[in-house]
C-alpha positions as CSV (number, residue, x, y, z in Angstrom):
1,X,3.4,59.5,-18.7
2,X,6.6,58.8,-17.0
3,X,7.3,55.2,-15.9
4,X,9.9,54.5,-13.5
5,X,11.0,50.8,-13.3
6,X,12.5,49.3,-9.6
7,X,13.5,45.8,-8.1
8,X,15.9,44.7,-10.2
9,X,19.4,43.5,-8.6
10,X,21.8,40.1,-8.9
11,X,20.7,37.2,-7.5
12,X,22.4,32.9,-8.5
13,X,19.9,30.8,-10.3
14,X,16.7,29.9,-8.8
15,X,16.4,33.0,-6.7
16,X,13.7,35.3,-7.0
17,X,13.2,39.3,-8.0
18,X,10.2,41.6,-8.1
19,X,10.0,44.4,-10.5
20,X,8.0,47.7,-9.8
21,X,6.7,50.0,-12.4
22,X,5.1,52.9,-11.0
23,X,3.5,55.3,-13.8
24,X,3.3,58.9,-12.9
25,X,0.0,60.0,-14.3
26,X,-3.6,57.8,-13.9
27,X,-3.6,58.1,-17.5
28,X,-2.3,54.3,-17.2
29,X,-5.1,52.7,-15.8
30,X,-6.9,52.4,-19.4
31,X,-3.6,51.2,-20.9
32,X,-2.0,47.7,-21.1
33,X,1.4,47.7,-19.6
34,X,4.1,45.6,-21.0
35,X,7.7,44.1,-19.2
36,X,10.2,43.9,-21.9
37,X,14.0,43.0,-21.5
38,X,17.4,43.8,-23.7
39,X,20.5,41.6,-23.1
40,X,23.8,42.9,-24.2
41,X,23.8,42.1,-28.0
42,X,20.5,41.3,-28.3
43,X,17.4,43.1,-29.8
44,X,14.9,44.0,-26.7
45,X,12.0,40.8,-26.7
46,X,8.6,40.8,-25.2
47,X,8.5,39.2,-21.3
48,X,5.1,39.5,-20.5
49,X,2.0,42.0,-20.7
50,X,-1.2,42.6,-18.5
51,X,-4.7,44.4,-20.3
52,X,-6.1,47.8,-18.3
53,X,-8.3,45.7,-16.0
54,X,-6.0,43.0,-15.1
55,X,-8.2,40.2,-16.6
56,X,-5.6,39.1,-19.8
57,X,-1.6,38.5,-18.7
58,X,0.6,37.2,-21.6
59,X,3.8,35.7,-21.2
60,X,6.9,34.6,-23.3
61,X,7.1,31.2,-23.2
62,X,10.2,31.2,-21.3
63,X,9.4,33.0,-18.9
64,X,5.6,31.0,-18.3
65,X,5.2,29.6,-15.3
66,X,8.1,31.3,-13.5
67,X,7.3,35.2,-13.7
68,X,4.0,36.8,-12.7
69,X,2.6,39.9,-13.9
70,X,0.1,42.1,-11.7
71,X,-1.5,45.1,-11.5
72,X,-2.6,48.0,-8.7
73,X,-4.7,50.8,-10.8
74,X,-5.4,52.5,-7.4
75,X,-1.6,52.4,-7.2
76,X,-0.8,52.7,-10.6
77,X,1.9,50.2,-10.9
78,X,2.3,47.6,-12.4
79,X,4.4,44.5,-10.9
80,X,6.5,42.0,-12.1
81,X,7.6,38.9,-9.7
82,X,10.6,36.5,-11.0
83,X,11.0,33.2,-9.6
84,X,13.2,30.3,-10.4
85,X,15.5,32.3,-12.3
86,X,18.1,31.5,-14.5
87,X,21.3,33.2,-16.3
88,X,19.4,33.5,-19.6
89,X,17.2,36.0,-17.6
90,X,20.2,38.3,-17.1
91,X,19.2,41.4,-18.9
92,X,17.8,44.9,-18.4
93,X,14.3,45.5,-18.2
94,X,11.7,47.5,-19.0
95,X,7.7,48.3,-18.1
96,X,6.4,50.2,-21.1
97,X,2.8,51.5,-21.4
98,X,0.3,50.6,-24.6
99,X,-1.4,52.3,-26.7
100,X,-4.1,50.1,-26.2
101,X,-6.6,48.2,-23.3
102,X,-5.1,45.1,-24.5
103,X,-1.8,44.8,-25.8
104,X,0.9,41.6,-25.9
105,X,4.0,41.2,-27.5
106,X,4.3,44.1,-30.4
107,X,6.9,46.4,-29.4
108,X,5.7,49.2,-31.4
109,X,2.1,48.9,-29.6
110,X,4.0,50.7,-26.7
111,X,4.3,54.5,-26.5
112,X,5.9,54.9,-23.1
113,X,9.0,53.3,-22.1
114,X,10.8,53.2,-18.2
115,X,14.3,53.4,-17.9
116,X,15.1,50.3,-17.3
117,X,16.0,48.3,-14.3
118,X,18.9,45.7,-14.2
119,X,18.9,42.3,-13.6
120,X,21.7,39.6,-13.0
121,X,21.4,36.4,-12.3
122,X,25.0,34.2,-11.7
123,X,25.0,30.7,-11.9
């Protein structure tokens, strides 16, 4: 499975991004897919996950209430939307694909990893 992470950008504080995963094989569609972001210095952290049907989302609890996760399994990707944001959000991020149906936070539950897409966000 290839993922290929889009939409990220620079935007000031309370502005809004929306990050596209689009996974290369269907293979996907049974799989939890996971948003994860690295800032410089910093180890990479857990942003938010969605389960192979679309019916379980986790989020960090920064990020609750302000990012949305989504799904399209006809379009196999996977969707990200950022709202309100803030300079602590300034990183680059990644859509990485689970192991499992259901998956949150665990890093090491993730076996497929995008590229990465960079965002900025200036006060």
């Amino acid at each position: 499975v290839q993922l290929q992470a889009s939409g990220g950008g620079s935007v000031q504080a309370g502005g809004s991004l929306r990050l596209s995963c689009a996974a290369s094989r269907r293979t996907s569609r049974n799989n939890a897919v996971g948003w994860f972001r690295q800032a410089p210095g910093k180890e990479r952290e857990f942003v938010s996950s969605i389960s192979w049907r679309g019916d379980t989302t986790i989020y960090a609890d920064d990020v609750r209430g302000r990012f949305t996760i989504s799904r399209d399994n006809a379009k196999d990707t996977v969707s990200l939307q950022m709202n309100s944001l803030k300079p602590e959000d300034t990183a680059v991020y990644y859509c990485a694909v689970s192991r499992y149906s259901y998956s949150g936070r665990d890093l090491s539950n993730y076996q497929y990893w995008g590229q990465g897409t960079e965002v900025t966000v200036s006060s």
